[in-house]
C-alpha positions as CSV (number, residue, x, y, z in Angstrom):
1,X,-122.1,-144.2,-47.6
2,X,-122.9,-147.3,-45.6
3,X,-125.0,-149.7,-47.5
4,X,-128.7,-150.0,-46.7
5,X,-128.2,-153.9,-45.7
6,X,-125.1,-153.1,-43.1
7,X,-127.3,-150.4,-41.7
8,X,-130.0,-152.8,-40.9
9,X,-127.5,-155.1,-39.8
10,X,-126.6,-152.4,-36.9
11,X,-130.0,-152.2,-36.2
12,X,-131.8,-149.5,-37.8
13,X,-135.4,-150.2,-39.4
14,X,-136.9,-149.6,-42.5
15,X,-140.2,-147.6,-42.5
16,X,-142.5,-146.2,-44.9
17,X,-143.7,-142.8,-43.7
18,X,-146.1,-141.0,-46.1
19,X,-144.7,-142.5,-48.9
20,X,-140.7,-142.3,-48.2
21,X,-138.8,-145.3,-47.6
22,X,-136.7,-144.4,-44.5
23,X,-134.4,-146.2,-42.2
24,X,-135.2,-145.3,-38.6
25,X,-132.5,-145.6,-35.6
26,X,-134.3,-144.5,-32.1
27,X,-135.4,-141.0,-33.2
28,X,-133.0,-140.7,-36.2
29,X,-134.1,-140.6,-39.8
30,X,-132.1,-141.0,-42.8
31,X,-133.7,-141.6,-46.7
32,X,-133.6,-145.4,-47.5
33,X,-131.6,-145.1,-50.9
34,X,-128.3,-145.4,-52.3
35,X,-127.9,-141.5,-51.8
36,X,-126.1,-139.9,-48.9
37,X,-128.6,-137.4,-48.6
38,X,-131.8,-136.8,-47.8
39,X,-133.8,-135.1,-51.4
40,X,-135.5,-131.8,-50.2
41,X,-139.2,-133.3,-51.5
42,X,-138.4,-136.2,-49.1
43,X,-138.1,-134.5,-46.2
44,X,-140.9,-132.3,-47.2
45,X,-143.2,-135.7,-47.2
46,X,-141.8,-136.6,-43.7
47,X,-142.2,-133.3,-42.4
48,X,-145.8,-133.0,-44.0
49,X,-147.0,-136.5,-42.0
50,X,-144.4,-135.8,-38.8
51,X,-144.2,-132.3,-38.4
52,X,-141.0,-130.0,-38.3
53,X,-137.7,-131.9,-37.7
54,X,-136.4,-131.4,-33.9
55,X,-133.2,-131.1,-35.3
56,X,-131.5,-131.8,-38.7
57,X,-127.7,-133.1,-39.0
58,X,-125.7,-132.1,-42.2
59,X,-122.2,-133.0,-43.9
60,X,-121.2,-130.8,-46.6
61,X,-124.1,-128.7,-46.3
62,X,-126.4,-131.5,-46.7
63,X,-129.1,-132.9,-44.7
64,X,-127.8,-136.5,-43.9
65,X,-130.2,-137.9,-40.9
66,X,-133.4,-136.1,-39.4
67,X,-134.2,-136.1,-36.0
68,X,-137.6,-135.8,-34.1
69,X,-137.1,-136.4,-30.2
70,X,-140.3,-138.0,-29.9
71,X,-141.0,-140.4,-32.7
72,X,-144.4,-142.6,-32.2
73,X,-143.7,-145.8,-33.8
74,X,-147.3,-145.5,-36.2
75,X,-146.0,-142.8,-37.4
């Protein structure tokens, strides 16, 4: 896993969206924490403020990034 401060570094922004700390990347999600993954009651908190995921990327079986094709930036 990349570290949190390298991925800032390469431009993606933290964000705290209904109560998940996220790193954002044009319409890309991933969970700002040391895991790899996203934890199911995370994405269920995005999903509750954002609605259902345009399209989820795995490795392993895993959700690693969450993507919503339009992504206001209040969100």
């Amino acid at each position: 896993m990349t570290p949190i401060k390298e991925m800032i570094s390469e431009g993606w922004q933290p964000r705290t969206i209904n109560g998940v700390r996220v790193l954002q990347l044009g319409t890309l999600l991933c969970q700002n924490h040391k895991a790899e993954y996203w934890w199911a009651d995370s994405m269920f908190d995005v999903a509750d403020k954002l609605g259902r995921p345009d399209k989820i990327h795995t490795a392993n079986g895993q959700v690693t990034t969450i993507e919503y094709f339009v992504l206001e930036e209040t969100a």
